[in-house]
C-alpha positions as CSV (number, residue, x, y, z in Angstrom):
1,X,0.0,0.0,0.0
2,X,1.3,3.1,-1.0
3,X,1.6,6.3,1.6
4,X,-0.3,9.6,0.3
5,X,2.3,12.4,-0.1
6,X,0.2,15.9,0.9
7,X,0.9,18.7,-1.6
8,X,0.2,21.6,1.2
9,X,4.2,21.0,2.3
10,X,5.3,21.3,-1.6
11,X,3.7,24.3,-1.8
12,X,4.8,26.1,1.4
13,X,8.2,25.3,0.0
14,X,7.3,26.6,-3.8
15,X,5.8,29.5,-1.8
16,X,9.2,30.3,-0.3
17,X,11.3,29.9,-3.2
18,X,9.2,32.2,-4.6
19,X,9.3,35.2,-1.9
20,X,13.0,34.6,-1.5
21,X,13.5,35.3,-5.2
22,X,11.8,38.2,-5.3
23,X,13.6,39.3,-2.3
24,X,16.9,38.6,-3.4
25,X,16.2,39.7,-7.4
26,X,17.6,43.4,-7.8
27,X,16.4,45.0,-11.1
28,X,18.2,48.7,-10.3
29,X,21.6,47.3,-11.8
30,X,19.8,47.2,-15.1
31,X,21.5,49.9,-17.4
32,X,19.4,52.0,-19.7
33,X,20.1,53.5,-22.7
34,X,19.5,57.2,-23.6
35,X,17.9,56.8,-27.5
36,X,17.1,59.2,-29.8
37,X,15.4,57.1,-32.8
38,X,14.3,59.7,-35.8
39,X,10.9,59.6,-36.5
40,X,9.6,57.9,-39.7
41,X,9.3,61.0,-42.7
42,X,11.5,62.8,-40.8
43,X,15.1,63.5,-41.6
44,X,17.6,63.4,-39.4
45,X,19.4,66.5,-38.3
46,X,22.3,67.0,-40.5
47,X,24.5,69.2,-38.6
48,X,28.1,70.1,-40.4
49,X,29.7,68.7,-37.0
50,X,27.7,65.6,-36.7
51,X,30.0,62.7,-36.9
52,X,28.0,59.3,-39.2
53,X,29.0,55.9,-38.1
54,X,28.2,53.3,-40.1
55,X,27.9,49.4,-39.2
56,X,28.0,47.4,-42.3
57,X,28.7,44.2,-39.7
58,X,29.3,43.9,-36.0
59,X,33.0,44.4,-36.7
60,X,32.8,46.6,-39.9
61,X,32.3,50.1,-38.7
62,X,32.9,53.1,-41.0
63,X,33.5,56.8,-40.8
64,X,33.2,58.7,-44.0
65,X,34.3,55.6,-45.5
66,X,37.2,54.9,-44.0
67,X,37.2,51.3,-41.1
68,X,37.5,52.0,-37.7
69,X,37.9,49.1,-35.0
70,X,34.8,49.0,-32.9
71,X,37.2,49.0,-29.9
72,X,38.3,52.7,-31.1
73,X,35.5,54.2,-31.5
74,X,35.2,55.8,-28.0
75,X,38.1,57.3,-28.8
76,X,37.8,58.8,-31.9
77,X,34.5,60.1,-30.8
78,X,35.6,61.9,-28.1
79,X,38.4,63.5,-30.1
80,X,36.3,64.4,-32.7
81,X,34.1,66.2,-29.6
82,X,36.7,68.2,-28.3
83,X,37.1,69.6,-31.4
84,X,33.1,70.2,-31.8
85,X,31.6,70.1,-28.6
86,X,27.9,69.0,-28.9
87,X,28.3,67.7,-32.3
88,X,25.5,64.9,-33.2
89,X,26.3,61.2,-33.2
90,X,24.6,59.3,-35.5
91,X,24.5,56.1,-35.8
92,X,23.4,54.3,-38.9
93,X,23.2,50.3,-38.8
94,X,22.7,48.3,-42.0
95,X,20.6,45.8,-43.1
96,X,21.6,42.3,-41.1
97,X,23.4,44.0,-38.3
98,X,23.2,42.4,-34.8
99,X,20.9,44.7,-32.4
100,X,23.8,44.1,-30.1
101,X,26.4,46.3,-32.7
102,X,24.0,49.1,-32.7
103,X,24.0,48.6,-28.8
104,X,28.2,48.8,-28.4
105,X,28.1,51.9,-30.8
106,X,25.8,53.8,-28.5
107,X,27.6,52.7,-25.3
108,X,30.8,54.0,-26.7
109,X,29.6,57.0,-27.9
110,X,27.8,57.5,-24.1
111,X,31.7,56.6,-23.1
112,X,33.0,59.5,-24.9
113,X,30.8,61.9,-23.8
114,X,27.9,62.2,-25.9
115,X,24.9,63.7,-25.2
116,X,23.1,63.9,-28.7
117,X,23.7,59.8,-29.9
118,X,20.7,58.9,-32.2
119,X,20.1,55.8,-34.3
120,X,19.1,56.9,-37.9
121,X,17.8,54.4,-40.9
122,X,20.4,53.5,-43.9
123,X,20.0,56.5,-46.1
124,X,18.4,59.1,-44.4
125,X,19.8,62.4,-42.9
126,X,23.1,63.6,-44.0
């Protein structure tokens, strides 16, 4: 004869595992992003000083044409802001790049000392 198991112990202990992950969970570590997305029909602003980054890949990143490592990036941005303080970022992914390039492009440009980073849409803007 088999003993009956009572399901009220299984879910006191399910009912503490729960409370103690939500006491132990801390979501105020998550970072956020600042993002600046242009508006569909809108163009972006063009500024003289804004500085275009294209991703063609996640490691294929371009400036006026010319490759830039993604790990120098922060740097060149911020020497092309001390030259034009409050100069426009934008960042222009292509077609088939990661979510996650697009992501690392706007953390190094927050790195450098950005404040006007904006994602814009392959072809528009200046």
């Amino acid at each position: 004869m088999r003993a009956r198991v009572s399901l009220t112990s299984l879910i006191d202990v399910v009912f503490i595992l729960l409370v103690f992950f939500m006491l132990v969970s801390n979501f105020l570590d998550w970072r956020s992003l600042d993002l600046a997305v242009s508006a569909p029909g809108t163009a972006a602003r063009g500024e003289d000083s804004s500085l275009r980054i294209v991703l063609h890949a996640a490691d294929d990143w371009r400036i006026g044409g010319r490759a830039i490592a993604p790990g120098a990036l922060s740097a060149f941005i911020a020497s092309h802001l001390a030259t034009h303080p409050g100069a426009s970022i934008l960042i222009e992914p292509r077609n088939g790049v990661a979510l996650q390039a697009a992501i690392d492009a706007l953390d190094q440009a927050r790195q450098a000392g950005a404040t006007n980073a904006a994602l814009v849409e392959a072809g528009r803007g200046s």
